[in-house]
C-alpha positions as CSV (number, residue, x, y, z in Angstrom):
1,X,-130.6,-105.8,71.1
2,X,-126.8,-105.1,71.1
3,X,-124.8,-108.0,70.0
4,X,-121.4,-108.9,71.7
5,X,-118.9,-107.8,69.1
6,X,-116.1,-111.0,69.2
7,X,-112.9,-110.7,67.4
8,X,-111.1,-114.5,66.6
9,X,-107.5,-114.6,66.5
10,X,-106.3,-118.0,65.6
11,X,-104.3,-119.5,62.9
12,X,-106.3,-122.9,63.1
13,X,-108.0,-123.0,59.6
14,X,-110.8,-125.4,61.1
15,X,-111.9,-122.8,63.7
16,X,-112.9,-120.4,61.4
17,X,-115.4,-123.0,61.0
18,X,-116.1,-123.9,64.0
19,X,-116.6,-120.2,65.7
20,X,-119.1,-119.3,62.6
21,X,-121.2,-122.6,63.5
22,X,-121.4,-121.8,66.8
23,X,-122.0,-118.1,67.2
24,X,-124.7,-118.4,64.7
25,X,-126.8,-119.9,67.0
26,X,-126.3,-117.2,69.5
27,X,-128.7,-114.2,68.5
28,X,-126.5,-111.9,71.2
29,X,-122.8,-113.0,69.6
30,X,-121.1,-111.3,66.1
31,X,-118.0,-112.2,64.8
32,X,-116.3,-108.8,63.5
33,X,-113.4,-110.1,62.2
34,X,-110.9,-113.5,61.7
35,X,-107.3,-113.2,61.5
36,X,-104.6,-115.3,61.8
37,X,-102.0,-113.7,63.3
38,X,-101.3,-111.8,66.3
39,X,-100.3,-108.9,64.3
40,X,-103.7,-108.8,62.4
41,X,-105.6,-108.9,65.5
42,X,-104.2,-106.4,66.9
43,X,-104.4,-103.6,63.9
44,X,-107.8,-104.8,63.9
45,X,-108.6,-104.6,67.5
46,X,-107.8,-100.9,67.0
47,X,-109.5,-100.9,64.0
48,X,-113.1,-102.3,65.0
49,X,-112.7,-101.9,68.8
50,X,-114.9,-105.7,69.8
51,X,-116.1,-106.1,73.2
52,X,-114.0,-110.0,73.2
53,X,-111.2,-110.7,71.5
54,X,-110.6,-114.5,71.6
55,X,-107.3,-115.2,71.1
56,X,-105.2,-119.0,70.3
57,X,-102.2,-119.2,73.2
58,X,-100.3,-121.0,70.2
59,X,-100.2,-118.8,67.2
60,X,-97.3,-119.0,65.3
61,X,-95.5,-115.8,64.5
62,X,-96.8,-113.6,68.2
63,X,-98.6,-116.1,71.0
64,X,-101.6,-115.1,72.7
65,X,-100.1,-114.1,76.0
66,X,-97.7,-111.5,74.1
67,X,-100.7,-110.9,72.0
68,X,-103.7,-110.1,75.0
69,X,-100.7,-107.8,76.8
70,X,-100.3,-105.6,74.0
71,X,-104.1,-105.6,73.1
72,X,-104.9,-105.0,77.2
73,X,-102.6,-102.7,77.5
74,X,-103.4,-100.0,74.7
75,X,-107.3,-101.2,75.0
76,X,-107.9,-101.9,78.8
77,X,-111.7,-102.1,78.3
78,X,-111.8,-104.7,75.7
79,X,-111.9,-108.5,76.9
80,X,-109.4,-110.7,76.3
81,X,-110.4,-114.3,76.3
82,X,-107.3,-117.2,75.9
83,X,-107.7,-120.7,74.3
84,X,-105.4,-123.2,74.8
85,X,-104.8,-127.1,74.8
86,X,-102.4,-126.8,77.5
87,X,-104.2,-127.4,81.2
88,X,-100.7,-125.7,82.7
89,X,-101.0,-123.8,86.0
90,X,-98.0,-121.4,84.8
91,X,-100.0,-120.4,81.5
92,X,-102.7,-119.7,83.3
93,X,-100.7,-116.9,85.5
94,X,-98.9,-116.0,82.6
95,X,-102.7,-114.8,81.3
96,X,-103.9,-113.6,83.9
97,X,-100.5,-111.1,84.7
98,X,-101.0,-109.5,81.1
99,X,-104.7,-108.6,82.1
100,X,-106.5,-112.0,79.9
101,X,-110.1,-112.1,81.7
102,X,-110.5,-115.8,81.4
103,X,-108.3,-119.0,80.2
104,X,-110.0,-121.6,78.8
105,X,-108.2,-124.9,78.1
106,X,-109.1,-128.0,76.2
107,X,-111.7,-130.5,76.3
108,X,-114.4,-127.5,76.2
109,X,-117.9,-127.5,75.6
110,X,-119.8,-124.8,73.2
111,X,-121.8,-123.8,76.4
112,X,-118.5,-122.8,78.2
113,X,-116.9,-120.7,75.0
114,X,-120.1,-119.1,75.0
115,X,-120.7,-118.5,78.6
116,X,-117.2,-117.4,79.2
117,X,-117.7,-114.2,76.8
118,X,-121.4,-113.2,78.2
119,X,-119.6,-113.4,81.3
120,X,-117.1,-111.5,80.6
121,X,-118.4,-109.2,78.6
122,X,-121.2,-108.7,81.9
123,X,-118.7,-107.6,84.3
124,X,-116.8,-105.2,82.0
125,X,-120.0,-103.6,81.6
126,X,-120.4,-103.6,85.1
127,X,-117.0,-102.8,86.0
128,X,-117.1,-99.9,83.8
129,X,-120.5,-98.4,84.9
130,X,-118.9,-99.1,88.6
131,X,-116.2,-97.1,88.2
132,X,-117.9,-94.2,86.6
133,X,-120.2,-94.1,89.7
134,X,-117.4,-93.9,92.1
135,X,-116.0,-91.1,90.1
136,X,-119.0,-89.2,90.0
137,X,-118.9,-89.9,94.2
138,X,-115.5,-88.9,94.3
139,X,-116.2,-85.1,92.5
140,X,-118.8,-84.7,94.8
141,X,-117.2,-85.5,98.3
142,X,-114.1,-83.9,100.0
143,X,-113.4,-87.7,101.2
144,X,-113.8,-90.7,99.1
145,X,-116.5,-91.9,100.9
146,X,-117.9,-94.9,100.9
147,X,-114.7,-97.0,100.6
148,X,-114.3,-100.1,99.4
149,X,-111.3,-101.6,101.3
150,X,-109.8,-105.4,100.5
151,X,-107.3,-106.7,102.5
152,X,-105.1,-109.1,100.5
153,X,-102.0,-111.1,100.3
154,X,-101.1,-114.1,98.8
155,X,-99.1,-116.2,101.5
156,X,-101.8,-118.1,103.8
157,X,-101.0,-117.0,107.9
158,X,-99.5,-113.7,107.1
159,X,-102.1,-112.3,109.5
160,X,-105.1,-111.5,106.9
161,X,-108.2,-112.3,109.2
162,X,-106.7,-111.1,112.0
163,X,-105.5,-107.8,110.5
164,X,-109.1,-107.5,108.4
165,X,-111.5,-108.2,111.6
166,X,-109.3,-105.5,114.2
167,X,-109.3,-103.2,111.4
168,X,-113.1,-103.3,111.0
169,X,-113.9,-103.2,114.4
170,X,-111.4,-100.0,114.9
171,X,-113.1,-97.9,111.7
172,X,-116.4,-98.8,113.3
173,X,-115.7,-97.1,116.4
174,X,-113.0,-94.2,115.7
175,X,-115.8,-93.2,112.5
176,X,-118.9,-94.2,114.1
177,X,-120.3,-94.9,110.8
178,X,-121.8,-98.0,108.9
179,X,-119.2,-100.5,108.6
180,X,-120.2,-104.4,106.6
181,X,-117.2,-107.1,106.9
182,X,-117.3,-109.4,103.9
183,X,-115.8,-112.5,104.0
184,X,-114.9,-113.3,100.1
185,X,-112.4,-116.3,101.3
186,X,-115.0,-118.7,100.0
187,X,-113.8,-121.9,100.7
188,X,-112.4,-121.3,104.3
189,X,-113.3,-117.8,105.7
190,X,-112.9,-117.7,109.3
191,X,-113.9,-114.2,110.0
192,X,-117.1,-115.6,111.9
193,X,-114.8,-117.4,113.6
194,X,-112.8,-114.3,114.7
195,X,-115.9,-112.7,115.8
196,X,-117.5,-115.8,117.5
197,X,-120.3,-116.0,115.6
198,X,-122.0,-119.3,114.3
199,X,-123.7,-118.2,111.0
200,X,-127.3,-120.3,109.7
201,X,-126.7,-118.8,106.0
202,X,-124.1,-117.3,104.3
203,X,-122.7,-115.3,101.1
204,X,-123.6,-118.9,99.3
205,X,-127.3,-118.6,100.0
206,X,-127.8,-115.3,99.2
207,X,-126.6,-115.3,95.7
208,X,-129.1,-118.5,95.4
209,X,-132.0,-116.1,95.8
210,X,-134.0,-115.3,92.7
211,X,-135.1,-112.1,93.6
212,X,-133.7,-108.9,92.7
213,X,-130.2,-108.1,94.6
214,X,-131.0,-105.3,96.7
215,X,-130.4,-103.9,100.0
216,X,-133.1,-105.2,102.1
217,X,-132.1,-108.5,100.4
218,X,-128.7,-108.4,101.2
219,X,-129.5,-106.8,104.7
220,X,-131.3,-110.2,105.6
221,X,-127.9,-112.1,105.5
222,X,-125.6,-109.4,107.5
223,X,-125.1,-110.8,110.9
224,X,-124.7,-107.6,113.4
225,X,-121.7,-108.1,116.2
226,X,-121.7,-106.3,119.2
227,X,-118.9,-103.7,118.3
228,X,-121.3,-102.4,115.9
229,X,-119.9,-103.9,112.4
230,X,-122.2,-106.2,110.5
231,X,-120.5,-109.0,108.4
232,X,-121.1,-111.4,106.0
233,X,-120.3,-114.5,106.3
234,X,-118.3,-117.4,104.2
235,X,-119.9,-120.0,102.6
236,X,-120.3,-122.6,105.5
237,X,-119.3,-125.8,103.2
238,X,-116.1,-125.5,100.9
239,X,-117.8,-127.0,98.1
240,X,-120.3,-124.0,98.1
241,X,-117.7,-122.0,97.0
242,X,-118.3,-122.3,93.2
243,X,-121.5,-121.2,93.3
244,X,-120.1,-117.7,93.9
245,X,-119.3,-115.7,90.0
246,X,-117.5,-112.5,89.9
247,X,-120.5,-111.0,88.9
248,X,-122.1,-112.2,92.2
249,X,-119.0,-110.2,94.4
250,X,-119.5,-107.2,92.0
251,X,-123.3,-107.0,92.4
252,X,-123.2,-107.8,96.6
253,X,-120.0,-104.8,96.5
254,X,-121.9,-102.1,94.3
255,X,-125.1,-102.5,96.7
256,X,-123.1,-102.4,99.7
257,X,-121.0,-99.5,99.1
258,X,-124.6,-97.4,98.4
259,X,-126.0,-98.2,101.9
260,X,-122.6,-98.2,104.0
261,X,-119.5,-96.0,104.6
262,X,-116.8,-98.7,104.7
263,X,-117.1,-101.7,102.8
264,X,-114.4,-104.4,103.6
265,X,-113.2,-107.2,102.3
266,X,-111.5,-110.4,104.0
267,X,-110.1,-111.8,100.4
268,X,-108.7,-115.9,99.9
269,X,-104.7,-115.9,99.6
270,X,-104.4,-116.2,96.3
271,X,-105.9,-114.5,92.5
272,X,-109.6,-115.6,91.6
273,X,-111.8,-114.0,89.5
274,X,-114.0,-113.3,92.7
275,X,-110.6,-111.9,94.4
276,X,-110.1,-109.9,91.1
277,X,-113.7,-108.1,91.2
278,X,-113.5,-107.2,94.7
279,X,-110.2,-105.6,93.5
280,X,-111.1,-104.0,90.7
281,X,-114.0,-101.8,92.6
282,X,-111.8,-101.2,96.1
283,X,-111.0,-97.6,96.8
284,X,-108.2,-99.0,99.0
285,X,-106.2,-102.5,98.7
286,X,-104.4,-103.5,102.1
287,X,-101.8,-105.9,101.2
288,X,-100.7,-107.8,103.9
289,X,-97.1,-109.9,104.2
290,X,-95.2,-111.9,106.7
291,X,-91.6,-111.2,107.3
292,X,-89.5,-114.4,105.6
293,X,-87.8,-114.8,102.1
294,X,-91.1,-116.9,100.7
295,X,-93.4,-114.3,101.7
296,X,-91.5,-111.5,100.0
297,X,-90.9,-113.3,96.5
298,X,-94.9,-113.7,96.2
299,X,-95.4,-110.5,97.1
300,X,-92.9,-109.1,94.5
301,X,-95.2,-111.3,92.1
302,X,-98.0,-109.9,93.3
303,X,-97.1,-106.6,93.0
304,X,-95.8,-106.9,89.6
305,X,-99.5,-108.5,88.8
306,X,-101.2,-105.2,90.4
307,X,-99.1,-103.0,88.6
308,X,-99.9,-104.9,85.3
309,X,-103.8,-104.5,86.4
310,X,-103.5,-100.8,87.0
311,X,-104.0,-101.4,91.0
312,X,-101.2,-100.5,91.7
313,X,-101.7,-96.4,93.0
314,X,-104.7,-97.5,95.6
315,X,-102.8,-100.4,97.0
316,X,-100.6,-99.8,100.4
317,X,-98.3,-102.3,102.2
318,X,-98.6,-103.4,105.1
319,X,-95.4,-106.1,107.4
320,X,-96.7,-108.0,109.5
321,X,-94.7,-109.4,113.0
322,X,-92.4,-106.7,112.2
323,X,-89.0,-107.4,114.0
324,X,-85.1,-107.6,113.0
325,X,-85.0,-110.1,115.0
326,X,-85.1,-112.8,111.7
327,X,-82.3,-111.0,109.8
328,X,-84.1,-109.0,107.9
329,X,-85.2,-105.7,108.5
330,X,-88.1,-103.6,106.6
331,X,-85.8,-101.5,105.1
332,X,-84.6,-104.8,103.5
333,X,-88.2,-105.4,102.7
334,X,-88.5,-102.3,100.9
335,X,-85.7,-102.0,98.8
336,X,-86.3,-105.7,97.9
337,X,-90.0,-105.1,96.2
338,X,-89.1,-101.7,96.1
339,X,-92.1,-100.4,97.7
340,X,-92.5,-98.7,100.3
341,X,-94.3,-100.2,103.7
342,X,-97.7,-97.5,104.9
343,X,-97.8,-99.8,108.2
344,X,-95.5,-102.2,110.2
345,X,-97.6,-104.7,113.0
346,X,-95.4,-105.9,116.0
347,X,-95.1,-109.8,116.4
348,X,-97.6,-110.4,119.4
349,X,-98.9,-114.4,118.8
350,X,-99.5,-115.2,122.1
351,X,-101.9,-112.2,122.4
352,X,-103.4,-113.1,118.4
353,X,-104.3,-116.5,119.1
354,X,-105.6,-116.3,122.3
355,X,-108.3,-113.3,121.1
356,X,-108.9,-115.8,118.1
357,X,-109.2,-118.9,120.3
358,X,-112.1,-116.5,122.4
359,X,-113.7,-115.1,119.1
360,X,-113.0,-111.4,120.8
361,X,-110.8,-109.3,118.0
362,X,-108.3,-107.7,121.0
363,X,-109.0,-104.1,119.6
364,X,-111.7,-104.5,121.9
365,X,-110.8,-105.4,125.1
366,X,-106.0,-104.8,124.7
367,X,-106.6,-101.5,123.2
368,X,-103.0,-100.4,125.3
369,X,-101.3,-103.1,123.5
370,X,-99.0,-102.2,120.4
371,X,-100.6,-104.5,117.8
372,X,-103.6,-102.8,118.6
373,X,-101.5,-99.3,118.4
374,X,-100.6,-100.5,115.1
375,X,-104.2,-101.3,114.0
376,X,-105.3,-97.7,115.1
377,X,-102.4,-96.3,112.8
378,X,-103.5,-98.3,109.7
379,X,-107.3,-97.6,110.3
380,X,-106.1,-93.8,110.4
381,X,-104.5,-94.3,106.5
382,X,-107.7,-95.8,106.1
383,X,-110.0,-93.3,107.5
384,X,-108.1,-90.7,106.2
385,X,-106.9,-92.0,102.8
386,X,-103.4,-91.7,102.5
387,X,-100.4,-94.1,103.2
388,X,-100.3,-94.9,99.1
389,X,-97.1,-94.6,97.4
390,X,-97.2,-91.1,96.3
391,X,-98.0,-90.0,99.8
392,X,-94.9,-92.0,101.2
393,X,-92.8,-90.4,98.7
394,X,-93.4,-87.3,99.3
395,X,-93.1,-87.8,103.0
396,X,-89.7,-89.3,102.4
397,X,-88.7,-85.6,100.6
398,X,-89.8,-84.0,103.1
399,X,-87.8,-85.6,105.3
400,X,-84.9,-85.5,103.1
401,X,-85.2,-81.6,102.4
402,X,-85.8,-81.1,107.0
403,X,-82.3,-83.2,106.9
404,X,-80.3,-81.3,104.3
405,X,-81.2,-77.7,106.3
406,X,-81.2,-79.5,109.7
């Protein structure tokens, strides 16, 4: 059996100690190396290549987080695990913005060190076989077919649902192909709201089945709607919520994609290891933002976050109730994240809520009416691929270049 190569970076002299007792009780776990300083570990990340390094946030000469950027950024497929006494909200995005996999903080149990680097060294694994699938897809279609698709953003109301239901429904029919809606906004999806369904078992349950994760499994907890998507649902108590791993989303996601065209994802508001997995294996990432000054300040963080994750190229932006009626416009948008929008949605609430109040997305039955325009236009980047950066560049030259000759 392979062991789990683990690297310790950690100037503590009593965890030398400590890791030795505990890994050798773990026939799977071998330390490679101990150091003591966050220069050490990373020559000797280069030098032995481990599958974890676990690294102290409070070494003294270089601390973890400026250690796991540089180790994540000239090793992206190695694991970088952070230990820290400090139960601090701003740590833990500080970690997870340089690419750390997990923080761990003080009072831990053995079972959680340990099960925090199986885990993560599981979903690299999986991660990485992922991705060379959808490569070898990729060199054998002329469109990157199936697509994985999430639709994020991390400002609650910005229009996720609303955008991520429409959008389904539209694929569905302008494709006429397979299309599965997953709701990964665990603790208060609403998309079987949107679609007035009332679900009897959800993404919850199905990861509590013992057998094997297939489709015909899976298939048994997709609810079909009448425009022809099947979705599944949200775990039907908050609380259920935790029962849900990253490694659940990127098992559910990999079996998915094989057995359907489009594959999207209604994601929570905010960065979760779940969120992160759907992520990681999207072809496409929709981020969705409102038009106000707190909406654009997270999503300048976000973006910065994506760009430190290497998401960055598949993501497209999308503004939401798109007016210059609030004194700012989306070129102010724009030059302020400096990024360019693939898709602007008109303001239309009174037409929004009512089709959510009736459980009836209004691409159905108001296809005339510009949001829904607006939906058809960003199902078209969807469809056809395009609306990333690169492509709005070079759009924006070609405009420039018509101009100049004009």
């Amino acid at each position: 059996m392979d062991k789990i190569k683990v690297l310790i970076a950690s100037d503590v002299i009593v965890n030398e100690e400590y890791y030795f007792n505990l890994f050798s009780s773990c026939e799977d776990l071998k330390i490679v190396a101990e150091v003591n300083s966050g220069e050490m570990a990373i020559k000797k990340t280069a030098q032995l290549l481990p599958d974890i390094i676990i690294i102290d946030l409070n070494m003294s000469t270089m601390d973890g987080i400026t250690v796991t950027e540089k180790v994540v950024s000239r090793h992206p497929n190695i694991s970088s695990i952070i230990i820290s006494d400090r139960k601090d909200l701003e740590y833990f995005k500080k970690a997870m913005q340089v690419g750390a996999k997990d923080y761990i903080a003080k009072p831990y149990t053995d079972e959680e060190i340990v099960d925090c680097i199986r885990r993560a060294y599981k979903n690299e694994k999986l991660r990485t076989a992922t991705l060379e699938n959808s490569n070898t897809l990729k060199s054998k279609q002329k469109y990157k077919t199936p697509q994985v698709v999430s639709v994020f953003g991390t400002k609650g109301g910005a229009g996720k649902t609303t955008l991520s239901v429409n959008l389904a429904v539209q694929i569905a029919k302008e494709t006429m192909k397979k299309v599965v809606l997953v709701d990964l906004d665990l603790q208060f999806g609403d998309v079987a709201v949107f679609l007035n369904i009332l679900p009897k078992k959800s993404i919850s349950e199905l990861v509590q089945e013992r057998n094997k994760m297939d489709i015909d499994l899976i298939e048994s907890y997709l609810i079909p709607h009448l425009s022809g998507i099947k979705i599944l649902p949200a775990p039907m108590r908050p609380e259920d919520s935790e029962l849900i791993t990253a490694e659940n989303v990127l098992e559910i996601l990999t079996v998915l994609r094989e057995h359907y065209d489009y594959v999207l994802i209604d994601t929570p508001p905010f960065f979760h290891e779940t969120t992160l997995s759907a992520l990681d294996i999207s072809n496409q990432i929709i981020l969705i933002m409102s038009m106000d000054l707190p909406a654009i300040k997270n999503m300048k963080l976000s973006l910065d976050l994506l760009d430190t994750l290497h998401y960055k190229d598949k993501t497209k932006l999308v503004l939401n109730r798109a007016s210059e009626d609030f004194g700012i416009t989306p070129r102010d948008v724009e030059n302020t994240l400096d990024f360019h929008l693939a898709n602007l949605m008109p303001s239309d609430g009174k037409l929004v809520v009512k089709a959510a109040n009736r459980g009836v997305p209004f691409i159905l039955n108001k296809s005339n009416s510009k949001i829904s325009k607006s939906i058809e236009d960003i199902a078209k980047t969807v469809i056809e691929d395009n609306g990333y950066q690169k492509d709005l560049e070079e759009m924006k030259k070609k405009r420039s270049i018509f101009k100049f000759f004009g």
